[in-house]
Structures are given as structure tokens and as C-alpha cells.
N, C-alpha and C positions, 0 to 999 in steps of 0.2 A: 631573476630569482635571487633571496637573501638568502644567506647560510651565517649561523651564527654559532660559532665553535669554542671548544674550550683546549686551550694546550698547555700539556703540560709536562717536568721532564725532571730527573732528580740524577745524583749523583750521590755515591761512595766514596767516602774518604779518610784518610791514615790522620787521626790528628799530628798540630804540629808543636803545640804546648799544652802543657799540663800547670791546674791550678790546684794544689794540696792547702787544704782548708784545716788550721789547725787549731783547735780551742784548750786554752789554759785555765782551767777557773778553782778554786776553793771555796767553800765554807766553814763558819764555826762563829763560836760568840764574840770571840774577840776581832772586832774591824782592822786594827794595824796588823795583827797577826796574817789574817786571812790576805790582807792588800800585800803584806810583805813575800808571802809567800807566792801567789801567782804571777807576782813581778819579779821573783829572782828565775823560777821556772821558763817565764817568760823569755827571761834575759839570756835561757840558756841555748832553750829552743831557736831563738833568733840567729843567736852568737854562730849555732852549729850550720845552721841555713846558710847563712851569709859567707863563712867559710868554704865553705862544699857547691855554691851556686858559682855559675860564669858569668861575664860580664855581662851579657844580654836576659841575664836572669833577675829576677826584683824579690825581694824580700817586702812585703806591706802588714807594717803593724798595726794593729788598730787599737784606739784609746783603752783605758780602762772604764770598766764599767763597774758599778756596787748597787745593789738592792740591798733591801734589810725586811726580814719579815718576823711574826708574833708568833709561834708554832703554839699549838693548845695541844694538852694530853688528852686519853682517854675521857677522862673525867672532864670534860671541858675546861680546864683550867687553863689560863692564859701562861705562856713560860718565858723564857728570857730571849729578850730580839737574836734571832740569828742572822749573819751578814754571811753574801756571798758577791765575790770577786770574779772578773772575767776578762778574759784578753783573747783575741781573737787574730790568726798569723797566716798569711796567705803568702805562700811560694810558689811563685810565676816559672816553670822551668821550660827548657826545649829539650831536656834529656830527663827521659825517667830514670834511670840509676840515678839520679840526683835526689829525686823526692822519695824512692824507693827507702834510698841513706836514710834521710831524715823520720820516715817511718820506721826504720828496722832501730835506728840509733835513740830517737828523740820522743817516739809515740808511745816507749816504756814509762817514761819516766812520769811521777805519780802527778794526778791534775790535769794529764793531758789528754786531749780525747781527736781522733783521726775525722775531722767531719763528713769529709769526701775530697772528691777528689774531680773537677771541670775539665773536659777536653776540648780543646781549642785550635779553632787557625791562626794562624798570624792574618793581621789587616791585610795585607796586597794579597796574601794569597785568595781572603776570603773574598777580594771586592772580584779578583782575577775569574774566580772558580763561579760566583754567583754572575758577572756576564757572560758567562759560556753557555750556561744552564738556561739563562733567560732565554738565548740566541738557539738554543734548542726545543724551548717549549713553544718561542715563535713558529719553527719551522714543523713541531708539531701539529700544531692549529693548522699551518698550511696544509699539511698532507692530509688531514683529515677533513678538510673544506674542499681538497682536490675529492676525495672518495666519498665522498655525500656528492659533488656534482656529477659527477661519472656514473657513480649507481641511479642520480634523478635523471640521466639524459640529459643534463644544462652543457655548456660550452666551459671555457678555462675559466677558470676564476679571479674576481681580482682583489685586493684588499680592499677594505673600506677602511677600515677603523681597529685599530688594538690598543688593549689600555690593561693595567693592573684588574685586579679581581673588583667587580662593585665598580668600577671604573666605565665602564663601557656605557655609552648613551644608548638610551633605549629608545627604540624604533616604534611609530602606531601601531600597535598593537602586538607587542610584543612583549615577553617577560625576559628580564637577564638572568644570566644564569647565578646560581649563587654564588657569594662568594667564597675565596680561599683564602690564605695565606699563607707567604712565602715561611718555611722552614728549613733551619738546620737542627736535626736532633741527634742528639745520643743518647743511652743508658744514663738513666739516676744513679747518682752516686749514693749509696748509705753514710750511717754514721759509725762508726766502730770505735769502740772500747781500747787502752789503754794495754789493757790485757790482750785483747785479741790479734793475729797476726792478718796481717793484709800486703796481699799483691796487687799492685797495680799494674794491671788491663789495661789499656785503654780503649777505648769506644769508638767503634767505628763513625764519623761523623756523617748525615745523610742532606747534603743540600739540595731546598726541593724549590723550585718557580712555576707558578700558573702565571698563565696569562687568559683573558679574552679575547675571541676577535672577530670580526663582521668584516662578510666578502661578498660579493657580488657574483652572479655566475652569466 
């Protein structure tokens, strides 16, 4: 007797860094005007980050960026190019009072806009946390290949074959099962206004493994 099962197992978790996403940007007619401005804003937001962050924390700037577009009025008339500027600042932290600071201090000031906010593991813990999970969706397939042969009256069972989702070779005359894919999720971050006041929550993180497997009974 073949049994072919699907296992599968998730896990709950406390993130361990926080990624606060922050946007500088201006418009207006004037191109030096508007660049000038989003790069001192820029410069302050950073200045205040890189202060207030700990060693294992990163401040990443990203370039400046400019468009320029042709606004028409009602009347269809063409009007004067307007330019817009933008810089883009991601604070890597492992303490949210950290990024809290920078929101309560930095997300007033005018041109700047709170984009969201990523919750994260650190690499070892995520490689740690993701083989435990595997090593439990294994041993789920098992028990539930044990309780399909027990319920059919077959003998102990043994493995054949386990492989990722979409992975598993299929047997004459069989259909695989469909496939999955491994996940870690959290809550979507929004984007919040300059104005607006924001706490930062962080999201519980859900890492999830399937696996396939084929046994024998």
C-alpha cells in the first residue's frame, strides 16, 4: 500500500528588527529649489537616525531621484514644468524606541512621509527557526501516514520519498498533491502622513513549511 501525504507546521514569532521606511520628497517649479530642499530635510532625518541608532543598527540612504512633468489647467492649457524630488531612508533597528524616536522626532518635519514600517528576524535566527519548522512538518506527514495506515488496516509504515511542494515524483497513476509555499508573514504596513501620529506595533511574524511525502505501508 502507497500513502501519499502532505505535512505541514507553522510557528509564531516576536520579530527581532524593525525596518522604518522613510520618504523625503518635494515639489515646485523651481528644480534647484525643490533638490535643495529634500536634500537638507534629508540630511536631517539621516543626521537624527544615525545619532539615536546602535552599532548593529544601519541607516540606508538611497539616491536622489527627480521627475519633471507638464500640469494642464482646466481649460486645457499647457502650464509651467513642475519638478519633483525624492529620497528614500530605511532604519534597520533591533529596538523600537529607536524608530519610535525617529517617528515622534523626524516624521513632523515638512516633506516627510512615514511609509511603513517591516518586521524582521535576524538571518541565524530565521535559518534556525525555519529548520525546526521543516523538522516538524516532516514528522507531521509521518503521523498522518501512521493514521491513514492504521485506519486502512496496512502494517507500520515506511518512507519512500519527501521533497518540497511540486517536488515529489509522481507515481503511475497518481496525481501530486498541489503545491505550497514556504511562508513568513506579517501585517501590511501602511503609509501615514507627516501629520498623522503612529505607533509602532509590531507584527507578530508566522513561519509556515510544507513539505510532501510518500510511504509505504
Amino acid at each position: 500500500m502507497e500513502i501519499t501525504v502532505v505535512g505541514h507546521s507553522s510557528r509564531n514569532v516576536e520579530p527581532e528588527v524593525g525596518v522604518l521606511h522613510v520618504r523625503v520628497g518635494f515639489e515646485g517649479q523651481d528644480k534647484q529649489e525643490v533638490v535643495q530642499r529634500t536634500r537638507a530635510v534629508a540630511a536631517a532625518v539621516t543626521e537624527f537616525a544615525e545619532q539615536h541608532a546602535s552599532a548593529e543598527d544601519r541607516v540606508v540612504v538611497d539616491a536622489l531621484r527627480t521627475y519633471s512633468w507638464a500640469p494642464t489647467s482646466t481649460a486645457g492649457e499647457v502650464m509651467a514644468d513642475r519638478w519633483n524630488a525624492g529620497i528614500d531612508i530605511h532604519v534597520r533597528a533591533h529596538r523600537i524606541a529607536i524608530l519610535q524616536e525617529i517617528v515622534d522626532d523626524v516624521g513632523t518635519l515638512a516633506g516627510t512621509t512615514i511609509s511603513g514600517v517591516d518586521w524582521k528576524l535576524s538571518d541565524g535566527t530565521r535559518r534556525k527557526l525555519r529548520s525546526e519548522v521543516i523538522a516538524d512538518a516532516v514528522q507531521d506527514a509521518v503521523g498522518r501516514a501512521k493514521t491513514i495506515a492504521a485506519a486502512s488496516g496496512a502494517g507500520p509504515v515506511v518512507i519512500v520519498e519527501v521533497a518540497d511542494p511540486g517536488l515529489l515524483s509522481s507515481a503511475p497513476g497518481s496525481t501530486p498533491p498541489l503545491p505550497a509555499q514556504p511562508q513568513m508573514r506579517s501585517a501590511a504596513a501602511g503609509a501615514f502622513g507627516a501629520e498623522q501620529a503612529v505607533s509602532l506595533q509590531p507584527d507578530t511574524l508566522e513561519i509556515s513549511e510544507t513539505v510532501h511525502a510518500r510511504f509505504r505501508a
